[in-house]
C-alpha positions as a Markdown table, in Angstrom:
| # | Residue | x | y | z |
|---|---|---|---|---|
| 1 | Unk | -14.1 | 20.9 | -3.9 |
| 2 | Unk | -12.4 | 18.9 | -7.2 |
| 3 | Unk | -8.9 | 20.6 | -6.2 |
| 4 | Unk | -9.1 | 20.0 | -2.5 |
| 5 | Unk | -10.1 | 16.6 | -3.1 |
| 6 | Unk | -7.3 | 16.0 | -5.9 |
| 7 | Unk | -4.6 | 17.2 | -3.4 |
| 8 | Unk | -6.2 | 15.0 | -0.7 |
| 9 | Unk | -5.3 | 12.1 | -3.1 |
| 10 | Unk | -2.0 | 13.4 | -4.0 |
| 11 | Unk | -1.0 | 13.8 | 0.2 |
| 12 | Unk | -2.6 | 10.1 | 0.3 |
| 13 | Unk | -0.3 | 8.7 | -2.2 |
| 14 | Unk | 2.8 | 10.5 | -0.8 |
| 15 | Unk | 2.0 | 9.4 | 2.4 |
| 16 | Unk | 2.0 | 6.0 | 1.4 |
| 17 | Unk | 5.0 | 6.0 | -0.2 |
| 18 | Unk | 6.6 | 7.5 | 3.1 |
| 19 | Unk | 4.5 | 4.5 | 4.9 |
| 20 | Unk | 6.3 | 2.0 | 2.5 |
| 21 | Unk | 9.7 | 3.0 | 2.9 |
| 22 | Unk | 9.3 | 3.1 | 6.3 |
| 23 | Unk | 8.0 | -0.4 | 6.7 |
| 24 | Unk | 10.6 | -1.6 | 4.3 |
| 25 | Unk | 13.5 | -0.1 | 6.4 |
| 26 | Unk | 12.2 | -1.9 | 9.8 |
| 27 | Unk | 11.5 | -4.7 | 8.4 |
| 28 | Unk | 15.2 | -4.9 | 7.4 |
| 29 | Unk | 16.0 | -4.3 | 10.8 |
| 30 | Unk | 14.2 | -6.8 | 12.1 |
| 31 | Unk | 13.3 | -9.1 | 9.5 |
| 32 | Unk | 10.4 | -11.3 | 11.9 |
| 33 | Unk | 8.6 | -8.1 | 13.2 |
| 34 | Unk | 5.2 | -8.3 | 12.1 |
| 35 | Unk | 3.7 | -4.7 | 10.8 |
| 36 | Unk | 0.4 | -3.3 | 9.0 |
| 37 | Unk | 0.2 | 0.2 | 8.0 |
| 38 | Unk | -1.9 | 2.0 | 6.3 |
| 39 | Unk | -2.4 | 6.1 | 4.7 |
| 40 | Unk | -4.5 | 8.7 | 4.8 |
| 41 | Unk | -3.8 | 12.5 | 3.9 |
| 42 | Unk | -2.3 | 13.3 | 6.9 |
| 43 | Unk | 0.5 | 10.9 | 7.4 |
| 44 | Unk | -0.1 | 7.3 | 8.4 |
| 45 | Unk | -0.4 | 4.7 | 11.2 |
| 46 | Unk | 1.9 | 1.6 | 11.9 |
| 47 | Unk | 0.8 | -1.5 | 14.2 |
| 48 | Unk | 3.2 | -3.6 | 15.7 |
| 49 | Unk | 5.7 | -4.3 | 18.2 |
| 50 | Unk | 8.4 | -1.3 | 18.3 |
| 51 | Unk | 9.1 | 1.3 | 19.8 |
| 52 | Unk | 8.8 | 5.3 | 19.0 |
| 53 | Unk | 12.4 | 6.3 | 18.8 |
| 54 | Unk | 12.7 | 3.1 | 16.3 |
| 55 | Unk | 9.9 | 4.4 | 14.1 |
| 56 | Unk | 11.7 | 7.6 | 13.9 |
| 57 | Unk | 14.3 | 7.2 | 13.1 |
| 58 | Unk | 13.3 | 4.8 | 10.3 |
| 59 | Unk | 10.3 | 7.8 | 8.9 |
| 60 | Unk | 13.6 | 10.2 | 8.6 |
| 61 | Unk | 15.7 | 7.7 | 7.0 |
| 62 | Unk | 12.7 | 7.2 | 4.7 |
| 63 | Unk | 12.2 | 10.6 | 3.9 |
| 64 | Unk | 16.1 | 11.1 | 3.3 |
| 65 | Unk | 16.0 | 8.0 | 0.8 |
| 66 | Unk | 12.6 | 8.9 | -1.0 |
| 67 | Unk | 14.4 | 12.4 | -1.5 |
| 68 | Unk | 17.7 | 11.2 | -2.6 |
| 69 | Unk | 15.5 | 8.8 | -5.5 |
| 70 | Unk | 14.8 | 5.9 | -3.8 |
| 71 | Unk | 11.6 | 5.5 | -4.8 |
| 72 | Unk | 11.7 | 1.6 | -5.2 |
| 73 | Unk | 10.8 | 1.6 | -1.7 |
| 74 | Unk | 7.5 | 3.4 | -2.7 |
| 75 | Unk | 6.4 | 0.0 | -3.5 |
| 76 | Unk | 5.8 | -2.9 | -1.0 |
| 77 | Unk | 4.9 | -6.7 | -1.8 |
| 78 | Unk | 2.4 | -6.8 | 1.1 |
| 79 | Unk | 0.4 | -4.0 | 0.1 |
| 80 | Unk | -3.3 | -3.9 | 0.4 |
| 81 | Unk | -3.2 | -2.6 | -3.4 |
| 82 | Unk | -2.0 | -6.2 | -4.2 |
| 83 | Unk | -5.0 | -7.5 | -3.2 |
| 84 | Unk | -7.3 | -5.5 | -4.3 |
| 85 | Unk | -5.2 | -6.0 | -7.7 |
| 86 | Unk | -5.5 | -9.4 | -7.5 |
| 87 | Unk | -9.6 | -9.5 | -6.2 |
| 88 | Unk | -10.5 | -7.3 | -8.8 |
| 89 | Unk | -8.5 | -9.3 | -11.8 |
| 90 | Unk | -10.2 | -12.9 | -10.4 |
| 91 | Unk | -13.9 | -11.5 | -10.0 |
| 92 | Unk | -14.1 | -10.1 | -13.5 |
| 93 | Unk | -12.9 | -13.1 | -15.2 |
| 94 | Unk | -14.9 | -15.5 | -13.0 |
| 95 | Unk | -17.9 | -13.2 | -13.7 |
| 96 | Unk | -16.7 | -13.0 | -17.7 |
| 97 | Unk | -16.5 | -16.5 | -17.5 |
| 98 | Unk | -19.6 | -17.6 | -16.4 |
| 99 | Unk | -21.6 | -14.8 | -18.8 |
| 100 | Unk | -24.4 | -16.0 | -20.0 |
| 101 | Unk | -25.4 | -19.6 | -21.3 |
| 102 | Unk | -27.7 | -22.5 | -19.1 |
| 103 | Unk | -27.1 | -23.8 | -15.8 |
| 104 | Unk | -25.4 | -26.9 | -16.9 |
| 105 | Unk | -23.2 | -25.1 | -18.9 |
| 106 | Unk | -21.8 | -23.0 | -16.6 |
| 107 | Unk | -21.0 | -26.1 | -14.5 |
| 108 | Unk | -19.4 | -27.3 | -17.3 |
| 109 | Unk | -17.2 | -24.0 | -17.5 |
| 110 | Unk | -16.0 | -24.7 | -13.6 |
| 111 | Unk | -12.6 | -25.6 | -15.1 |
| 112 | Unk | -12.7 | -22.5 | -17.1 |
| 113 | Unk | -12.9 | -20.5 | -14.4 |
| 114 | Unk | -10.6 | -22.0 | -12.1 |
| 115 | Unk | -8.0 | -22.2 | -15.1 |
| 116 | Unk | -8.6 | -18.1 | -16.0 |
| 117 | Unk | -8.7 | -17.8 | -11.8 |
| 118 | Unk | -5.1 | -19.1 | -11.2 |
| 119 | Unk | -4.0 | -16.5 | -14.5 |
| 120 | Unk | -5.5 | -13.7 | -13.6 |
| 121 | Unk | -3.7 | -14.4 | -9.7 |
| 122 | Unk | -0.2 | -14.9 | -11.5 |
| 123 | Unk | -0.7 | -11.4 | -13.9 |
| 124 | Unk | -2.3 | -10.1 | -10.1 |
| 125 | Unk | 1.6 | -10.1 | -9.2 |
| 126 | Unk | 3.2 | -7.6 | -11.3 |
| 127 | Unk | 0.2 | -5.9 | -11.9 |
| 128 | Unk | -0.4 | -4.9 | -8.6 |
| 129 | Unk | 3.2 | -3.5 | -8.2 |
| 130 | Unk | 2.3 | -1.5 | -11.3 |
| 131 | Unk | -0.8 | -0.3 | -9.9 |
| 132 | Unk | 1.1 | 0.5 | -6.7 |
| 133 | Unk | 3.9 | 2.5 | -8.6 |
| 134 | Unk | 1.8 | 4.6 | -10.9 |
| 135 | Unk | -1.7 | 4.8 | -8.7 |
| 136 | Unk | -1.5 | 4.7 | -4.8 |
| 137 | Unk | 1.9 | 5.8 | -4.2 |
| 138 | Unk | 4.0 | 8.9 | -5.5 |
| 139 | Unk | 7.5 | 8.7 | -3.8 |
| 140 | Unk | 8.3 | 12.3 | -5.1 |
| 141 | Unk | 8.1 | 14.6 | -2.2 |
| 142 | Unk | 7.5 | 18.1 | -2.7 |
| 143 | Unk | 8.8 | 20.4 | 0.1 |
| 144 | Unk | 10.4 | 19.7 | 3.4 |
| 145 | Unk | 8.3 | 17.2 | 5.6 |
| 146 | Unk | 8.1 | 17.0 | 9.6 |
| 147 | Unk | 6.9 | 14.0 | 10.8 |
| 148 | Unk | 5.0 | 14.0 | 14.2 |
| 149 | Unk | 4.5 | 10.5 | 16.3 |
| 150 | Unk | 2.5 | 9.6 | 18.6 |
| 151 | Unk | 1.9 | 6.4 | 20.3 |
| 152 | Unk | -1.4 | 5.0 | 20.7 |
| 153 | Unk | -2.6 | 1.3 | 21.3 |
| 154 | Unk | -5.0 | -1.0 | 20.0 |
| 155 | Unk | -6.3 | -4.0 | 22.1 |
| 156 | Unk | -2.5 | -4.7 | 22.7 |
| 157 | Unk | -0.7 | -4.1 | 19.5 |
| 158 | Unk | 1.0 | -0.8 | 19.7 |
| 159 | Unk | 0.1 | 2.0 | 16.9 |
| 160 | Unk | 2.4 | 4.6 | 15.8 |
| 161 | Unk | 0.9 | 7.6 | 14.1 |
| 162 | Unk | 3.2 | 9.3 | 11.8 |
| 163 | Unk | 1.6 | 12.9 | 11.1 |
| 164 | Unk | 3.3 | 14.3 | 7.9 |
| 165 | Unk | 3.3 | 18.4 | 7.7 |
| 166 | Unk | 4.9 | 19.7 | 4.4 |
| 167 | Unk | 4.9 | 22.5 | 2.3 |
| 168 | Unk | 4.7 | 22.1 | -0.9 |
| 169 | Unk | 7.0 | 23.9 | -3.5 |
């Protein structure tokens, strides 16, 4: 159960890195196209407006790059983990903050919080690349990967799942 769910994780985190090298390479080929992806441990889904052939080619060149040591496009500055990162790092000093003392002063410590707030967002930043580099993405691939597409829809924003079959050295 532990080691099926470990390499569950691992798949995840590759995956995601595939997912973020992908996004990265579309987005420089059209720099206004709006995308969301996100990962699982069997590939991953993108939504937006573009169309199959495009996402292939774009999940090869992604795989070529990751494998050639690219793995700075592992790492995306819209990424969920961001604000998660960023969430988590405001909560627990608002809640640290405002541990324990009266009502009045913890209206009194408003500016406190707000001050420890807007530090904990600005840390958020390279934290939350950090946290993407060394937690929810691994941009080293192990084996040769296929990637399978398929075109789906939701409401009207097309979806793209990428299926990614390896095996692993």
């Amino acid at each position: 159960m532990i080691r099926h769910l470990a390499r569950a994780i691992s798949q995840t985190r590759r995956n995601h890195a595939v997912e973020h090298a992908t996004i990265h390479l579309l987005n420089r080929r059209f720099p206004t196209l709006h995308l969301v992806g996100w990962s699982g441990p069997f590939g991953f889904y993108i939504h937006g407006h573009v169309s199959t052939d495009v996402v292939q080619s774009a999940v090869q060149e992604a795989l070529a790059r990751l494998r050639r040591g690219e793995s700075y496009l592992a790492v995306h500055p819209r990424c969920g983990t961001n604000i998660v990162t960023a969430g988590t790092l405001v909560g627990l000093v608002s809640f640290l903050a405002m541990l324990p003392g009266s009502d009045r002063d913890r209206r009194t410590r408003l500016p406190l919080v707000v001050l420890l707030s807007t530090l904990a967002l600005l840390f958020a930043q390279p934290l939350g690349t950090a946290v993407q580099q060394w937690v929810t993405t691994d941009p080293h691939l192990l084996g040769s990967v296929e990637a399978r597409i398929s075109y789906g829809q939701s409401g009207q924003t097309p979806v793209h799942r990428v299926e990614l079959v390896s095996t692993e050295a």
